[in-house]
GULUMDREN-902723 format. One record per residue (C-alpha): residue number from 0; residue in one letter; x negated, y negated, z negated. Coordinates in nm, 3 decimals. Example, Ala and Ser with C-alpha at 12.3 -4.5 7.8 and 13.67 -1.06 7.14 Angstrom:
BEGIN
{0, 'A', {-1.230, 0.450, -0.780}}
{1, 'S', {-1.367, 0.106, -0.714}}
END
This chain:
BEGIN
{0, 'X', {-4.931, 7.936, 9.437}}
{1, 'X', {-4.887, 7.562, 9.597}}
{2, 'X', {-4.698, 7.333, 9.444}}
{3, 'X', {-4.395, 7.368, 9.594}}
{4, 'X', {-4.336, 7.696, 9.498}}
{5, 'X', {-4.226, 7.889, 9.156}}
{6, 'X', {-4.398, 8.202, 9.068}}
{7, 'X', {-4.111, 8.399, 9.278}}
{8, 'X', {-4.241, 8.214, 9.572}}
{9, 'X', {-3.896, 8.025, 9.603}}
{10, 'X', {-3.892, 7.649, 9.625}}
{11, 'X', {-3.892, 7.454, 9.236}}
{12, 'X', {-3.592, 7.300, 9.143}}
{13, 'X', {-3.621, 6.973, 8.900}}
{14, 'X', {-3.536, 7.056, 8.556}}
{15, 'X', {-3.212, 6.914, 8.429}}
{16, 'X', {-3.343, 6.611, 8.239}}
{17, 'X', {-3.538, 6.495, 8.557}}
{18, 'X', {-3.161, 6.532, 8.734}}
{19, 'X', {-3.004, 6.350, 8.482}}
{20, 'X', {-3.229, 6.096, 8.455}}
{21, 'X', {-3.237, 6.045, 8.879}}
{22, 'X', {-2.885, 6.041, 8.857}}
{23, 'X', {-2.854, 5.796, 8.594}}
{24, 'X', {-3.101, 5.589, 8.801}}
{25, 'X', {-2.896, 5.566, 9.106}}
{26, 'X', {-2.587, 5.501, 8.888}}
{27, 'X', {-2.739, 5.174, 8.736}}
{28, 'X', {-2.866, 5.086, 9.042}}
{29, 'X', {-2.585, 5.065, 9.193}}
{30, 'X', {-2.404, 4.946, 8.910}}
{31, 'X', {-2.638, 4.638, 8.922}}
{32, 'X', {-2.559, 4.549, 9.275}}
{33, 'X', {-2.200, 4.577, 9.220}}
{34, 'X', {-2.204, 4.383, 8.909}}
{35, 'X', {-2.449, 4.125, 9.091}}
{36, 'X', {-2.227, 4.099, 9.401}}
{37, 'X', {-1.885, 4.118, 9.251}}
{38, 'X', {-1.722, 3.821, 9.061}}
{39, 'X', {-1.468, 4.021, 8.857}}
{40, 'X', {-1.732, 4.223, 8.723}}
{41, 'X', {-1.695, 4.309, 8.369}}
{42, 'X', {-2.000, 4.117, 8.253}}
{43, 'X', {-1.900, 3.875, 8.021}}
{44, 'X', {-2.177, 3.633, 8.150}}
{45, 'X', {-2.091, 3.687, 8.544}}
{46, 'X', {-1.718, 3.545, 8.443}}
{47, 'X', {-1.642, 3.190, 8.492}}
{48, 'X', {-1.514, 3.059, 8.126}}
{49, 'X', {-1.115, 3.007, 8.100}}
{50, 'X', {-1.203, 2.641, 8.054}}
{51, 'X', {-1.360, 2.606, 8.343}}
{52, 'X', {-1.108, 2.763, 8.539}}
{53, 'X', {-0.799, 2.544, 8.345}}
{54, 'X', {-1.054, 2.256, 8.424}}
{55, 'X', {-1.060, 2.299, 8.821}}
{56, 'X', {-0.727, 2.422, 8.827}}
{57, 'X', {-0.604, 2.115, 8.690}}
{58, 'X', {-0.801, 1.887, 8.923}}
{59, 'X', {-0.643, 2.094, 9.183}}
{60, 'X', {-0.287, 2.029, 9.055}}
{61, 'X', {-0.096, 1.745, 9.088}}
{62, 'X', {-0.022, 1.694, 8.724}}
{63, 'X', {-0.219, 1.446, 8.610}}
{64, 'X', {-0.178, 1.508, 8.266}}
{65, 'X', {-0.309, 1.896, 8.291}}
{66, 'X', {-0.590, 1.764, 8.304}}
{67, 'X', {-0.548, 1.546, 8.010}}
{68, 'X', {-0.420, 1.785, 7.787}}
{69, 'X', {-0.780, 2.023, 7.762}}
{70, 'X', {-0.936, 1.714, 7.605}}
{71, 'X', {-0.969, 1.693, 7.270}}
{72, 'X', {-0.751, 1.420, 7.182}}
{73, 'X', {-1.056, 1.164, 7.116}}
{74, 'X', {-1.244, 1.336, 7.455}}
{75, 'X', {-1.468, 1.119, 7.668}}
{76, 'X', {-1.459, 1.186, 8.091}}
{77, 'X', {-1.705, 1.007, 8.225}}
{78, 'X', {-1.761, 0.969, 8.617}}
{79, 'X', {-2.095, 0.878, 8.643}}
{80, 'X', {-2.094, 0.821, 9.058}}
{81, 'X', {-1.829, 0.523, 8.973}}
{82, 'X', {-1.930, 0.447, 8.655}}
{83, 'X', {-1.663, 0.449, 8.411}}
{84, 'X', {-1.576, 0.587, 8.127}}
{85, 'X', {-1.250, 0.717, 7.986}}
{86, 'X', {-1.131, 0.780, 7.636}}
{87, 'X', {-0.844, 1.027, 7.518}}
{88, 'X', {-0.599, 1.216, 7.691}}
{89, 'X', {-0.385, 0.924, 7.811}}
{90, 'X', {-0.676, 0.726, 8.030}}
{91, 'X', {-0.774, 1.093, 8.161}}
{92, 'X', {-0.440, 1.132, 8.259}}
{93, 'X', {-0.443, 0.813, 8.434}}
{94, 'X', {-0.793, 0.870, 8.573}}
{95, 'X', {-0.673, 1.195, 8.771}}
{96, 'X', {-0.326, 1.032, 8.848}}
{97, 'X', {-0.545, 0.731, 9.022}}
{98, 'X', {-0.766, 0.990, 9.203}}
{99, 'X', {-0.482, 1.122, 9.342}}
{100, 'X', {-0.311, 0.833, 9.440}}
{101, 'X', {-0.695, 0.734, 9.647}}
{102, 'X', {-0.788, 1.066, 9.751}}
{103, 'X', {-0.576, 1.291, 9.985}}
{104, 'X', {-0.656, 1.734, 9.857}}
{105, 'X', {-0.871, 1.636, 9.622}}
{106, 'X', {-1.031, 1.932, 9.466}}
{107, 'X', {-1.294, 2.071, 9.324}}
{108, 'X', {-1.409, 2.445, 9.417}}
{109, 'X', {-1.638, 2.569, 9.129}}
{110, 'X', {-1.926, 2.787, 9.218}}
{111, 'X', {-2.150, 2.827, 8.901}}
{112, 'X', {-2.066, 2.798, 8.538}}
{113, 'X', {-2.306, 2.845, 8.286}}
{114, 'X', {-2.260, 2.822, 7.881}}
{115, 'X', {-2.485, 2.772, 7.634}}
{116, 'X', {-2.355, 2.748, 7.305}}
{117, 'X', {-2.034, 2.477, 7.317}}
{118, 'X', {-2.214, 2.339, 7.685}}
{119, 'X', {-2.112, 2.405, 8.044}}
{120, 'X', {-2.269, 2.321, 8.314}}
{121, 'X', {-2.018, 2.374, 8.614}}
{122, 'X', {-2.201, 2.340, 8.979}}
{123, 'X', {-1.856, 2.270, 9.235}}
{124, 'X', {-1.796, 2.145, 9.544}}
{125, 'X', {-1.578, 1.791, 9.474}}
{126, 'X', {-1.388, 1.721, 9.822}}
{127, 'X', {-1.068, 1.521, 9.971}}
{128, 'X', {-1.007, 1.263, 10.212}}
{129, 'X', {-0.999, 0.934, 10.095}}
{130, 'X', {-0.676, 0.703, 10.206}}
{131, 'X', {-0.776, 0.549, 10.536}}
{132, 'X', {-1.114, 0.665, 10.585}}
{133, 'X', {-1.198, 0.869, 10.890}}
{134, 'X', {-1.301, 1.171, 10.792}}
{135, 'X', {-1.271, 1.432, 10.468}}
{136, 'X', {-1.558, 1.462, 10.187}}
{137, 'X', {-1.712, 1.749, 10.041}}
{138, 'X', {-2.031, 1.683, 9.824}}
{139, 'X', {-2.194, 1.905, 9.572}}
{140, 'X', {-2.129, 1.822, 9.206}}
{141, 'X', {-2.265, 1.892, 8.881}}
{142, 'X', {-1.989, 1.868, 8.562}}
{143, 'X', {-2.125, 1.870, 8.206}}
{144, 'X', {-1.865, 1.995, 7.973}}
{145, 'X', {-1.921, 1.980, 7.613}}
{146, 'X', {-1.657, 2.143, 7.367}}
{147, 'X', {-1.499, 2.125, 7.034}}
{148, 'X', {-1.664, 2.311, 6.723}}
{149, 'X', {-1.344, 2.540, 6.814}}
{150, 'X', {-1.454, 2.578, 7.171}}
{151, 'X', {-1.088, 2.592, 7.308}}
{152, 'X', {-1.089, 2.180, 7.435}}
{153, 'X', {-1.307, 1.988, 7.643}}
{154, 'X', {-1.470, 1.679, 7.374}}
{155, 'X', {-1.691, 1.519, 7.675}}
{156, 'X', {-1.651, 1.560, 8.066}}
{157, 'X', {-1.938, 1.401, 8.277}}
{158, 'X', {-1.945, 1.407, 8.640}}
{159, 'X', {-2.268, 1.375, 8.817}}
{160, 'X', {-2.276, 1.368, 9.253}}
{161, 'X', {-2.340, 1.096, 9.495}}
{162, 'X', {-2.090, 0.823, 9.589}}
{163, 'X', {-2.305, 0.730, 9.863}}
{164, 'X', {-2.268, 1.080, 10.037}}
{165, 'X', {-1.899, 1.088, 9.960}}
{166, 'X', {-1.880, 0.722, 10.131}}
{167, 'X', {-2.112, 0.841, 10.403}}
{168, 'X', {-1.926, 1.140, 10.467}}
{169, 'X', {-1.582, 0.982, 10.473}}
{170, 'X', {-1.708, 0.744, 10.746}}
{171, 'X', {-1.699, 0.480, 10.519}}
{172, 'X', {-1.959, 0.101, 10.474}}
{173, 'X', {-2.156, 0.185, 10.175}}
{174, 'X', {-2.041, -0.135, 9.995}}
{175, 'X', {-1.660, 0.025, 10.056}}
{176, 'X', {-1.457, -0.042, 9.749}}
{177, 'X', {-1.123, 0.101, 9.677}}
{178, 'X', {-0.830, -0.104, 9.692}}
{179, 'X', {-0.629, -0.218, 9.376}}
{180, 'X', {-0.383, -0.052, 9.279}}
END
């Protein structure tokens, strides 16, 4: 009798476990790509934290104070290409309301976020066109966002990616300086 045949000489069919378990194989399998591929997957650590997305959505908006308001009301956003520092949700406010009123579209598009504990590191895209230069911006960005013990506001906000690329980009001298406003 070979191998491929039962003592009735007929071919041998896999027992039921070994069918369950190949079928349960192809399942995850393909479970895994789809979770891997697809952003609204139901994995809690494939989803980009609400923060994050109230965070770019408000840089996207032209409320200056949306962005203002997910600080804690002692929070820190620091903008470490420019180097300056603001504290509480009024200068925040008035950070993003001068960043408009420099920068045609700006925007961030986020395209990472990762949490550990109350820390997010956001990786985005950070683009516009600044007022009278040539040509748009887009440079790569990294955001550190710490939170409160409560994890609902935003207690620190640093900004890390390279003026020089977004003066380079924009068609700008490297010693450009924005006008006062």
């Amino acid at each position: 009798m070979t191998s491929r045949q039962n003592r009735q000489n007929g071919p041998i069919r896999p027992t039921r476990p070994l069918t369950v378990l190949a079928a349960a194989a192809a399942l995850c399998a393909a479970t895994a790509t789809t979770a891997a591929a697809s952003p609204s997957a139901p994995d809690a650590a494939l989803r980009t934290p609400r923060i994050v997305t109230d965070w770019a959505r408000a840089w996207n908006g032209s409320d200056p104070r949306a962005l203002g308001a997910l600080f804690t009301a002692d929070g820190v956003y620091t903008d470490k290409a420019v180097g300056v520092a603001f504290h509480g949700r009024k200068e925040i406010s008035g950070w993003k309301a001068r960043a408009d009123s420099l920068i045609d579209n700006v925007h961030v598009t986020v395209r990472t976020a990762r949490r550990d504990g109350g820390r997010i590191t956001v990786e985005s895209v950070y683009a516009g066109h600044l007022k009278g230069a040539p040509k748009p911006f887009a440079v790569p960005m990294t955001t550190l966002l710490d939170l409160d013990p409560g994890r609902c506001r935003i207690a620190s906000d640093e900004d890390h990616y390279s003026l020089p690329l977004v003066l380079s980009q924009s068609g700008l001298p490297a010693d450009w300086t924005p006008p006062t406003p």
